[in-house]
C-alpha positions as CSV (number, residue, x, y, z in Angstrom):
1,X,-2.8,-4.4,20.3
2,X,-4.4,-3.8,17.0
3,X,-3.7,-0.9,14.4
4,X,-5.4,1.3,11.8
5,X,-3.6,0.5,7.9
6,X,-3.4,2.7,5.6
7,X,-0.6,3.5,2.9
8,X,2.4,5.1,3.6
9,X,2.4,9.1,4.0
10,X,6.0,10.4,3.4
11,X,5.4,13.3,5.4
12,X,7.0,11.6,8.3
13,X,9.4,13.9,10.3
14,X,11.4,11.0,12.2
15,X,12.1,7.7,10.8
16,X,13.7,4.3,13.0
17,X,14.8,2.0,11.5
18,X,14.2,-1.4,13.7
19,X,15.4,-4.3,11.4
20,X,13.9,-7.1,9.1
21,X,12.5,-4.2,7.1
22,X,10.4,-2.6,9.5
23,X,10.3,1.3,10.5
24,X,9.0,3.7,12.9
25,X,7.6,7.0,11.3
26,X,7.1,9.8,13.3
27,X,4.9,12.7,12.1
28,X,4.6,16.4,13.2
29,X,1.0,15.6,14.9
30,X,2.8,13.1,17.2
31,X,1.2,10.0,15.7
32,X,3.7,7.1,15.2
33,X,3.2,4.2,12.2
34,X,4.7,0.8,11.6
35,X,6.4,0.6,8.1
36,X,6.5,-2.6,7.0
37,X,6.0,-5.0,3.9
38,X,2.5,-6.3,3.7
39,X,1.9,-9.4,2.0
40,X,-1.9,-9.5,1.4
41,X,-1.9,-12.8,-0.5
42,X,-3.5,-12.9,-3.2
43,X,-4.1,-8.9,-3.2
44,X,0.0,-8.6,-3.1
45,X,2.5,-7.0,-1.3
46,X,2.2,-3.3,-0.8
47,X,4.6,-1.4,1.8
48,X,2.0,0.0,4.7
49,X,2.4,1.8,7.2
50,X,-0.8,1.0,10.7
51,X,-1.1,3.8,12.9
52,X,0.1,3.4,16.4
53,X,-2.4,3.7,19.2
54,X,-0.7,5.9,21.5
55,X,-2.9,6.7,24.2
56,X,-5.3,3.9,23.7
57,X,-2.9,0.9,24.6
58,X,0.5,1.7,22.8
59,X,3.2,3.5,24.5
60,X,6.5,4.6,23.0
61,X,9.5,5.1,25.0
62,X,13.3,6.2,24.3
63,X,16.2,5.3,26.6
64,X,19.2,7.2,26.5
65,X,20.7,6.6,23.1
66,X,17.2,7.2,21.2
67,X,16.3,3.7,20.7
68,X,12.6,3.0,20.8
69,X,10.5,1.0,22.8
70,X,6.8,-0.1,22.0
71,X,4.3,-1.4,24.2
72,X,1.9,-3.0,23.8
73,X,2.8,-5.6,21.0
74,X,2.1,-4.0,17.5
75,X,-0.1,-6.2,15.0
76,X,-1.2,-5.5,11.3
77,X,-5.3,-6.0,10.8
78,X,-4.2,-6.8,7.3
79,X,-1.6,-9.2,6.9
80,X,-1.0,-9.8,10.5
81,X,2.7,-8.9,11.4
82,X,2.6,-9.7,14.8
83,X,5.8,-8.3,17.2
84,X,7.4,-6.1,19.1
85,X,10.1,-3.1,19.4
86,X,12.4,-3.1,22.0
87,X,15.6,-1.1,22.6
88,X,15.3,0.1,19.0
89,X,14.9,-3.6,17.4
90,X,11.5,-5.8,15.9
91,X,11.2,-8.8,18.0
92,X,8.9,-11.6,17.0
């Protein structure tokens, strides 16, 4: 599943960490982004953050303890960080 990038807002209101440098951000309108280190080749690395598509092929669920789950798999338009979130951890 593909997702919008754009830089990182820090207006986030929930943040989960899910390993190798990658993030969930929550914000107060419900939308969810991937934090992550983008390496844009010859453009550099920036830290982004592509909007989840919730509604339109993402879901996110919690289990018991909080720990997220992401489906479909989540992949970056720019750089193309391909992988998936499961039980609160990135999964390539």
């Amino acid at each position: 599943m593909r997702t919008i990038a754009v830089a990182v807002d820090p207006g986030y209101t929930h943040r989960d960490d899910v390993g190798d440098q990658k993030s969930l951000l929550t914000y107060r309108d419900g939308s969810v982004r991937f934090q992550h280190f983008c390496d844009r080749g010859a453009r550099g690395l920036i830290v982004c953050a592509p909007r989840l598509m919730l509604g339109q092929g993402h879901t996110l669920t919690r289990d018991v303890e909080g720990r997220p789950t992401v489906r479909a798999s989540i992949l970056c338009d720019d750089c193309g960080t391909h992988g998936w979130v499961t039980d609160g951890r990135w999964h390539t």
